[in-house]
N, C-alpha and C positions, 0 to 999 in steps of 0.2 A: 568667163572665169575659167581658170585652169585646173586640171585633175589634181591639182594639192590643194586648191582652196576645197574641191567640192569634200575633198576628204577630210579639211577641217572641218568644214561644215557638221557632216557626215557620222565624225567622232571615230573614222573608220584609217585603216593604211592604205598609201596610194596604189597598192599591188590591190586592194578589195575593189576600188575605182575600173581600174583595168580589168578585172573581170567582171565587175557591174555589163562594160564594153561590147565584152564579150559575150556573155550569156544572158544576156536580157533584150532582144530584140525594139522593146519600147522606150531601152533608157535614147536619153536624147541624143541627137545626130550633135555633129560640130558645126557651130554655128559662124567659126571665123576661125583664124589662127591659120595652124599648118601641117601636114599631117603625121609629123613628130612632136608637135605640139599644138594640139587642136587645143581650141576656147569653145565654151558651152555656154548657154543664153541660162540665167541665174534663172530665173521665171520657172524656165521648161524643169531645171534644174531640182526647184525646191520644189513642184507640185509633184513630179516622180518619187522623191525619197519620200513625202508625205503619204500619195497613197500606197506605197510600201511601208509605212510605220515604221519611218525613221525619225525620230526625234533631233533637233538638232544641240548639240554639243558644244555648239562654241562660245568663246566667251560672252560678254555684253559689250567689250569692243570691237569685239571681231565683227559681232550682230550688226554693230552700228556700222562697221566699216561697209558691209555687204549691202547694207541698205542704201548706203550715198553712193554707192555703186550704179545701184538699180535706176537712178535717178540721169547718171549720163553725164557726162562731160556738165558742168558748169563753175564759172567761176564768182558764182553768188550764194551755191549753195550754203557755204559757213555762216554767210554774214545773216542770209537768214534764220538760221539756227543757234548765233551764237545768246542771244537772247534768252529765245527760251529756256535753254542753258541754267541762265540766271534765275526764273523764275520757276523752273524744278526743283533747284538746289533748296528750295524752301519751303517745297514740301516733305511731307513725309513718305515711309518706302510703299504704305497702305494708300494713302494718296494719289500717289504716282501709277500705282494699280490699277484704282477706282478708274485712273485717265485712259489708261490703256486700253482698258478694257470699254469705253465707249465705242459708239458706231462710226465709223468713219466719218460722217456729216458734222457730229456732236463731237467727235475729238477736234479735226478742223478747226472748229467756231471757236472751241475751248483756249486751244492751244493761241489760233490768231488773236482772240483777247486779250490772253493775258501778257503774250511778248508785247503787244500794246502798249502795258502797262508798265512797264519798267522803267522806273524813274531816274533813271543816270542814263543817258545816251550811249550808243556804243560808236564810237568814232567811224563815221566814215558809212553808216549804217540803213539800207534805205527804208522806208517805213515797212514794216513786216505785213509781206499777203501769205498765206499756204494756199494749196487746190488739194482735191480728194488723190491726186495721185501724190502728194506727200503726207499721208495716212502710215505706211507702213515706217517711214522711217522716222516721223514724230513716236511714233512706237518702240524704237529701237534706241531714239535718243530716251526715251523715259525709262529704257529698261536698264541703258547704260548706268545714268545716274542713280540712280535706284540702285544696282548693284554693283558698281564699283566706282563712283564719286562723281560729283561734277566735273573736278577737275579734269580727270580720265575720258569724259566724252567732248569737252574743250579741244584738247590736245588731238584726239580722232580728227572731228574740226578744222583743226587745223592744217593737219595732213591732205586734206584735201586739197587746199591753196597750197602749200608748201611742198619742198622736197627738202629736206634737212636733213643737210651733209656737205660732205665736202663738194660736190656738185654745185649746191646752191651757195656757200659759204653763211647759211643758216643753220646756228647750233645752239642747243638748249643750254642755261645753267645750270650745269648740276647743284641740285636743292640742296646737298651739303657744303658745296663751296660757297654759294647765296648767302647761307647763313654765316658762317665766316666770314665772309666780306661784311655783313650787316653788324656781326660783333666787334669788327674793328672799327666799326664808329663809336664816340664816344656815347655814352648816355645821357638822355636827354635831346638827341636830334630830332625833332618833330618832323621839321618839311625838307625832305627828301627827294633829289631827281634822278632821274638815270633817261639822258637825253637818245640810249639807242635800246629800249627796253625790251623790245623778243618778246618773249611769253611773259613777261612778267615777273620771272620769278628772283628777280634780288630787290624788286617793290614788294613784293609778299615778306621776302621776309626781312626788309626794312618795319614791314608794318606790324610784325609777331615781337619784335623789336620795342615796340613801341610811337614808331611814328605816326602820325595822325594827318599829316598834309603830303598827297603823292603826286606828284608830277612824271610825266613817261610819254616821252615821242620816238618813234619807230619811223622808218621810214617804209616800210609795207604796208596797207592797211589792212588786212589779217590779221598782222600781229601787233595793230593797234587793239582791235576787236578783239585778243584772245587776251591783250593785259587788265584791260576794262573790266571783264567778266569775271578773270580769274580773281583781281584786288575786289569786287564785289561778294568775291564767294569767300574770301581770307580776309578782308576789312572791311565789312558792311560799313561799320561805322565810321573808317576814314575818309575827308575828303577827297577824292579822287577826279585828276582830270587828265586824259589821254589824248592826245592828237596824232595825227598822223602827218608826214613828212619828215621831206631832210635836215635835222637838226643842224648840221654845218651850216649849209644854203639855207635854210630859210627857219630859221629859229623861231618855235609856236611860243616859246618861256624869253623871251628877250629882257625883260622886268622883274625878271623873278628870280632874289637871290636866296640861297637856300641854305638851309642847316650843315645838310650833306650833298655827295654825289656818291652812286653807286653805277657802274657801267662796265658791261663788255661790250666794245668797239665792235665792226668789224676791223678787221686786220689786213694791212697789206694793199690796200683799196689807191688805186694810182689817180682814179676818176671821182676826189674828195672835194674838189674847187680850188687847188691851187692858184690857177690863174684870176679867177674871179675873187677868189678872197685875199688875193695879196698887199692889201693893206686894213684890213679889219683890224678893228679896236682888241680884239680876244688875243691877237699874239705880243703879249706881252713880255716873254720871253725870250722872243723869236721869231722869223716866218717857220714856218714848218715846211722841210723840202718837201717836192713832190711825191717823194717815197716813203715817207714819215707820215702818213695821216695819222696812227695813234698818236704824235706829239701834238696835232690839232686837236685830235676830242680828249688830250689831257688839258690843253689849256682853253677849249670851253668848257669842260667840268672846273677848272678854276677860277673862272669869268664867271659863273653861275654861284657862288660860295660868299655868304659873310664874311668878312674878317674874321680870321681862327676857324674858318669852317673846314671840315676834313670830304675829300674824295680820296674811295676805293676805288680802283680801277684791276681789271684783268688786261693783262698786256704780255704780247709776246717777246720770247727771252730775247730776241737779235734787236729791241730796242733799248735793251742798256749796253747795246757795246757796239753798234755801227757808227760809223765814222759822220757818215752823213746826221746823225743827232746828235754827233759830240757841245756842240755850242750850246742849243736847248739846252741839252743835259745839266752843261756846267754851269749854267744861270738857274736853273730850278735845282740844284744844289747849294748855291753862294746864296742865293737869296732865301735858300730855309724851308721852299714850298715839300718837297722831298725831304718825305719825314723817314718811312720806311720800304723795303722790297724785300718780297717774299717767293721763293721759288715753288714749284710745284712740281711733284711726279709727273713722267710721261704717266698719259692714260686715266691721270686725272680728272679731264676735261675736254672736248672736244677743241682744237682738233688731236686726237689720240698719240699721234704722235712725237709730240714735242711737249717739251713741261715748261707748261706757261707761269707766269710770275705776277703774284698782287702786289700793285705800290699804292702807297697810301701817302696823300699827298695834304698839306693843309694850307690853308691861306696864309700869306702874313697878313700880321696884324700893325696896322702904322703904329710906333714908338713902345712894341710887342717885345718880348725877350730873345735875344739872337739865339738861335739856334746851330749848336757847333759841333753838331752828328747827327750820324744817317745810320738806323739799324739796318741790320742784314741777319734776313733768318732763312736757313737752307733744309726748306722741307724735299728737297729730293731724296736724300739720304734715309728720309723717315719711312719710306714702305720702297719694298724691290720686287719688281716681276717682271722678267723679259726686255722690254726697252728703256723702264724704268731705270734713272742713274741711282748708281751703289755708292754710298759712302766711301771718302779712303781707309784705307787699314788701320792708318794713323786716326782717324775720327772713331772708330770698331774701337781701339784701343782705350781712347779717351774714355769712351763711354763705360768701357768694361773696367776701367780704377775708378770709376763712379760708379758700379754697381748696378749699371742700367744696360740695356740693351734697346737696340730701336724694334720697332715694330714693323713688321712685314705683311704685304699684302699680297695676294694669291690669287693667278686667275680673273676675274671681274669685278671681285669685292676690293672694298676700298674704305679703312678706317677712316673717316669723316670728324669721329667723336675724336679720336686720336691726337689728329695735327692740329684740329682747331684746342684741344686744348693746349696743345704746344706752342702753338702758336700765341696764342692768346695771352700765357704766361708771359711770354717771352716781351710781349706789349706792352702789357702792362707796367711790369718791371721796369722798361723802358721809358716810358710815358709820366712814371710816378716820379721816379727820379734821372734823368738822360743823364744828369755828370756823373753821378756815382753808380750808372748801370755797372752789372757784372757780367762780362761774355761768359758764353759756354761755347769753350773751343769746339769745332767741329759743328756746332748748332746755330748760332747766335752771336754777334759782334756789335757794338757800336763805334762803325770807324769816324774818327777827326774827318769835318771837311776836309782839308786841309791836305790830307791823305787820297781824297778822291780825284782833285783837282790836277789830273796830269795829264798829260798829252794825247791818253785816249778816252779818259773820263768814264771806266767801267763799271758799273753797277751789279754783275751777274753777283749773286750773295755768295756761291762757294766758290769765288776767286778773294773773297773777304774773310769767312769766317772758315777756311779750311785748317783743323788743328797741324798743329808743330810738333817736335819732336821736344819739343822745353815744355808742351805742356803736358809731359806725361813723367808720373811718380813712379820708378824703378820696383821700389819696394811692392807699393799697391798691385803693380801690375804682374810681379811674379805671386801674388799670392793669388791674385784674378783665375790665373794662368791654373795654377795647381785646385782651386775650385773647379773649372771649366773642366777638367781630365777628372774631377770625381763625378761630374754628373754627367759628361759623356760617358761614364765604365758603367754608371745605374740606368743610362738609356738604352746603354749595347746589351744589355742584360736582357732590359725591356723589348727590345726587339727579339732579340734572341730565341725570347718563350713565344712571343705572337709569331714568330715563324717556322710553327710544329708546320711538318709537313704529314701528321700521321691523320689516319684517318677518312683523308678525300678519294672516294670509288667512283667509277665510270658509273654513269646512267643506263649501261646497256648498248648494243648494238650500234643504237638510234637516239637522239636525242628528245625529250618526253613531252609533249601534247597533256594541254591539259586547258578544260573551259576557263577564259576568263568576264573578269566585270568591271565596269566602269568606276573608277570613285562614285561619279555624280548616282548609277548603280546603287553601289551601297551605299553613300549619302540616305540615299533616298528609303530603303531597305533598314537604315536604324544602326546598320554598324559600323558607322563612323561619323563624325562632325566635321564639316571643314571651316575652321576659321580664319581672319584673316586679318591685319591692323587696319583699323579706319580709317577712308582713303583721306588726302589730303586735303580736299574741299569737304570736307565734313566734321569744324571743328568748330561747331557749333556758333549761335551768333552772333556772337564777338569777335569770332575766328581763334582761336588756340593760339597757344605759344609754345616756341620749344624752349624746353627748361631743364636743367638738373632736377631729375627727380628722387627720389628716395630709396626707388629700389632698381635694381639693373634693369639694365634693355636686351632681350635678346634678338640679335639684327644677322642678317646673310654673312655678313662676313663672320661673326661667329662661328656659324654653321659649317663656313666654308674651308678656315681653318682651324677648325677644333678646339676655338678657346670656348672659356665661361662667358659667361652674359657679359656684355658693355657695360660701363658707367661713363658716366659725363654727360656731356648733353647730346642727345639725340631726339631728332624731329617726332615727334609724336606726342598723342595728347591724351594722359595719364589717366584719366576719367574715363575715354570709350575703350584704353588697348585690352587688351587678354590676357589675364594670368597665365602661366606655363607652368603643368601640372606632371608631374615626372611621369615617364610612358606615353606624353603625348611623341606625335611623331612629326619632326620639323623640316621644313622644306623650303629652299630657297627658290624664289619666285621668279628672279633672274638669274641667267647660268652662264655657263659659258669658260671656256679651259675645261681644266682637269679638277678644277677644286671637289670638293664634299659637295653632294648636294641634300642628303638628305641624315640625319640622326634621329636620336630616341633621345628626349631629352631626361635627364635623371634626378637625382636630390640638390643637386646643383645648382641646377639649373630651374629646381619648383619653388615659382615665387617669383621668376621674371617678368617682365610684361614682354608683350609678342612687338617686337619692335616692326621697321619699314621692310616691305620686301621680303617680306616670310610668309608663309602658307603651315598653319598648323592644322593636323588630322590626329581627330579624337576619335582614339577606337574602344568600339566594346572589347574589353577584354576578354569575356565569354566570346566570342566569335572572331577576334580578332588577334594576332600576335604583335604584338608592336616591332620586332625588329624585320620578323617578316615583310610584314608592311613595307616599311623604310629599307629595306635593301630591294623588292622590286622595284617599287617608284622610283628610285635613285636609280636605278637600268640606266644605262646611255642610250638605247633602242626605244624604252619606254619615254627619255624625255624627249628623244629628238622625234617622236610620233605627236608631242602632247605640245608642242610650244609652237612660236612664231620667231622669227628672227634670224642671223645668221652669226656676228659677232657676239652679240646679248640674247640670248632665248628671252622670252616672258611665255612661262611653263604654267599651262590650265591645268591646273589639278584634276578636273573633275573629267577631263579628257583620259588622264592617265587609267591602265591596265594593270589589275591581281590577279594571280590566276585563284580558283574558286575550288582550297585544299581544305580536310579535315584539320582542327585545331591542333590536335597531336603533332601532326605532319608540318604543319606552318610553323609547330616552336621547332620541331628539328630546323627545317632553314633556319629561323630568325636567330636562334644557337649561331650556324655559321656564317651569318650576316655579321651578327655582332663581332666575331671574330677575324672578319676581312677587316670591321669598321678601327680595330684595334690595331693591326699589323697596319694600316695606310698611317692611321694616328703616329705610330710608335719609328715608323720611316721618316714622316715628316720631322720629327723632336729630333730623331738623330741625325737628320742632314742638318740640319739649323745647328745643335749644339757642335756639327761637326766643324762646321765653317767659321764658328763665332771661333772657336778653338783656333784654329789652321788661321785668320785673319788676326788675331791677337798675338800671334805666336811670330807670323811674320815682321808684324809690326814692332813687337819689341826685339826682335835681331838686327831688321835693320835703321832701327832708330837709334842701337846702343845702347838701350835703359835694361836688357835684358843677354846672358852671356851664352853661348852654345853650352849643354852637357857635355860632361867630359865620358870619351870614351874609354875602350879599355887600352887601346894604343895612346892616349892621350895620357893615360894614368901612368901605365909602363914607362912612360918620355919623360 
């Protein structure tokens, strides 16, 4: 291990490692590496900090990660574990205790009985032995579960077979797009496939959905093992069956026509079976060229489908407009199967860089109603950060004589509840009535076949629904205009006063020292709570649903742009979340940019439930200042001590550092905490209102629906 693990470990800075080094003759020698960067044997490692009373600090993934560590190169490790896995998740936290805390012999026997027992098979799985040297880490898998989900020590698990990323071309679904792809089926889909299923996660939440029959073949088996477990820990009660292998090559569902499909491909894949598959029954639209493999696993996802049955697919944007799938294309348009496409922010989804696109495709049904349009919905425009595509001015405009503005996202956060509700509208609308749909320029179109069928046959949604200059109201948009400049002059105001400069003194000479302590510290100590949303694999068993619930959600991206708690639908399950009591102090669990990471939450905001990805600290307020609090946590120094990760942090609270002031003194800071927290808030409103301005403004000049002010040479003429 390396001197940043041990200092995760440790709960300490890599600078306290290096004089561990230094001044301690007994800590351990290097046991490999190089002498710039030595590796240390973890053993020697954690008996040293122990008989120094060092407690360790890291989280229950981190625990679990340290322990398959300990264990050594193997690539059986998971499939062993992934079992067990299943048969923790069902007990309870006291339970799971009781286990740990057996004797090495008697956890053994325990633990090898009951993965025994598990009555769904885990694909590909061989029958479960343990030895006394996996003692420690059947300990670490029970502490996992126990405190921070099943799902959470799965996924570890996993890591260990896997490398996921662009390396591998293995990448997770994001749980919020899952679920939007699972609400663009219609209601009522039971049996369910997704013939290249990963971890599982758009069978989860087909199943939160309401499906009850899952089918799921991967071609790794890892992550055959990691979907099995995971739909046992999210749908005990649905039928579930996983295989492993090449769904193209060697199809384990050949018989099985289904409700739905739900699928992320891989992408781009040269080595699909072109040559060996170049006459199967599944290309009914086409052979698919060799560089086209998504147009194969779209039309085995459409091989697999009842008559009128619908497939979701995630598919990358250069397959609605390469030349090489123009002919597919134009035949899964004429015949109907190509219902809708949907774009996607960069950064959406892996891979980060491009913004990939859901189509939704349906079977025909023989002597079925023709269908003579293909919607088009352009969620790029919906959130902007960095590589993310911006709306045209012309779109800014439309939106702003409708009275609306799009939503922007910041940093690593990413409105979920947002698009899919946008999305979802836009669906529906669509779906209820296709002849008398309404577009919303700039958003949303339903173009004529008819219209798509041309020489290059392109699909990209905002080359279809990008607005006009006809569809914008003159009048609407100069009164837009003249709202937009009263509430940028109440913004500049607003900044104005947040950037008193009176007040702020030197510390002195030198900058001030001062003891600090641990959250998990004062956790422990009584002067704070730390909670946090109920992890995913723990929703109870039946498994949860995500639902519109009644009262807000408050989620990271919140946090991260300074709005009010979410509504609409957000993943969580309304029964175990946490209320949000004003003066608790909020903190997002993932980081990453420049966003907010941490607040106070206030009247507002009491009464929310603690939505996904937050970390909330309940402090005594006899002992604690709540802004105090939330402006050291929030430190950039304090998170990047306290997290794992490089683009995404995942930030251990209990790792984080306060320093240890009299109450008086902590509300002085938390005073000028509150007051940094106000002046970032009051910057943010007025870049936003500056640009909404400055883009509307453009837009109606050179659209013509709006005239230059006259000056005072233009008056005198």
């Amino acid at each position: 291990m390396t001197a940043a693990e041990i200092s995760r470990i440790a709960g300490v800075t890599r600078a306290t490692v290096s004089n561990w080094r230094r001044r301690h003759d007994d800590f351990p020698a290097p046991s490999a590496g190089t002498e710039t960067s030595p590796l240390y044997d973890l053993p020697a490692v954690q008996t040293w900090l122990q008989r120094r009373g060092h407690t360790s600090t890291a989280s229950p993934t981190e625990e679990l990660r340290t322990a398959l560590r300990l264990l050594g190169p193997s690539s059986g490790v998971a499939a062993r574990l992934f079992p067990l896995v299943a048969i923790a998740s069902r007990r309870t936290p006291e339970e799971l205790a009781e286990l740990a805390s057996l004797p090495d012999d008697q956890l053994i026997a325990r633990a090898e009985k009951s993965a025994g027992e598990l009555p769904v098979a885990v694909p590909e799985a061989e029958p479960v032995r343990y030895d006394l040297n996996d003692a420690g880490t059947v300990r670490a898998l029970l502490g996992c579960v126990r405190e921070a989900g099943a799902q959470a020590a799965v996924d570890v698990l996993a890591e260990r077979e896997l490398d996921e990323g662009a390396a591998s071309g293995v990448y997770q679904t994001p749980e919020g797009l899952a679920l939007l792809m699972a609400r663009l089926l219609p209601a009522g889909a039971s049996r369910v496939l997704d013939p290249a299923c990963g971890s599982g996660t758009l069978l989860a939440a087909a199943a939160r959905q309401g499906a009850r029959e899952l089918f799921g073949q991967d071609s790794l088996a890892v992550q055959g093992q990691r979907t099995a477990v995971r739909l046992l820990l999210a749908a005990p009660a649905a039928e579930t069956v996983i295989r492993a292998g090449d769904s193209l090559r060697a199809d384990a569902f050949p018989d099985i026509s289904a409700d739905a499909v739900l699928c992320n491909p891989p992408f781009g894949d040269r080595d699909w079976g072109h040559d060996e598959l170049a006459y199967d029954p599944r290309w009914a639209y086409g052979v698919p060229p060799r560089l086209e493999s998504e147009l194969a696993w779209v039309q085995h996802a459409l091989a697999h489908l009842e008559p009128g049955g619908h497939a979701v697919m995630l598919l990358p944007p250069a397959l609605a407009f390469r030349s090489s799938g123009r002919r597919i294309r134009a035949e899964l348009i004429r015949s109907g199967a190509l219902r809708a496409v949907v774009s996607l922010p960069a950064r959406a989804a892996y891979p980060l860089h491009i913004g990939l696109q859901i189509w939704v495709f349906q079977r025909p049904e023989p002597g079925g109603t023709d269908r003579t349009t293909v919607l088009f919905v352009d969620g790029e425009g919906e959130q902007r950060d960095g590589g993310a595509s911006t709306p045209s001015a012309t779109d800014t405009a439309v939106a702003s004589t409708r009275g609306s503005s799009r939503p922007r996202r910041y940093g690593s956060s990413f409105d979920w509840a947002g698009l899919t509700d946008r999305v979802l509208a836009q669906w529906a609308a669509f779906t209820t009535a296709p002849d008398t749909y309404a577009d919303e320029p700039g958003v949303a179109r339903a173009v004529p076949l008819v219209d798509l069928l041309d020489d290059v046959v392109d699909v990209t949604p905002a080359r279809h629904v990008r607005a006009t200059a006809a569809d914008i109201d003159p009048a609407a948009l100069a009164h837009r205009v003249h709202d937009l400049y009263e509430q940028l002059a109440e913004q500049v105001a607003a900044l104005a006063a947040a950037s008193a400069s009176e007040g702020w003194q030197p510390s002195g000479a030198s900058a001030r020292e001062w003891r600090t302590a641990t959250v998990s510290d004062l956790a422990r100590g009584g002067a704070l709570t730390v909670l946090r949303a109920a992890p995913s694999g723990t929703r109870g068993s039946k498994g949860g649903s995500a639902a519109t619930v009644d009262r807000p959600v408050l989620t990271g991206r919140d946090i991260a742009v300074g709005n009010p708690p979410s509504s609409g639908v957000v993943d969580i399950d309304a029964d175990t979340a946490h209320p949000v009591a004003a003066g608790d102090v909020l903190m997002r669990a993932i980081g990453g940019g420049s966003a907010t990471m941490t607040r106070v939450a206030d009247d507002q905001d009491a009464g929310a439930l603690l939505g996904p990805h937050v970390h909330l600290l309940r402090p005594d307020p006899a002992r604690l200042d709540p802004w105090f609090l939330a402006g050291f946590l929030g430190a950039e120094d304090n998170i990047a001590s306290a997290s794992t990760g490089s683009t995404h942090v995942h930030v251990t609270p209990g790792r984080l550092r306060v320093p240890l002031l009299p109450l008086e003194e902590q509300r002085r800071y938390g005073e000028a905490f509150r007051r940094v927290y106000e002046l970032r808030t009051a910057v943010r409103r007025t870049a936003d209102l500056a640009a909404d301005t400055a883009a509307t403004l453009t837009t109606g000049l050179t659209a013509g629906v709006l005239l230059p002010p006259a000056t005072p040479e233009t008056r005198s003429a």
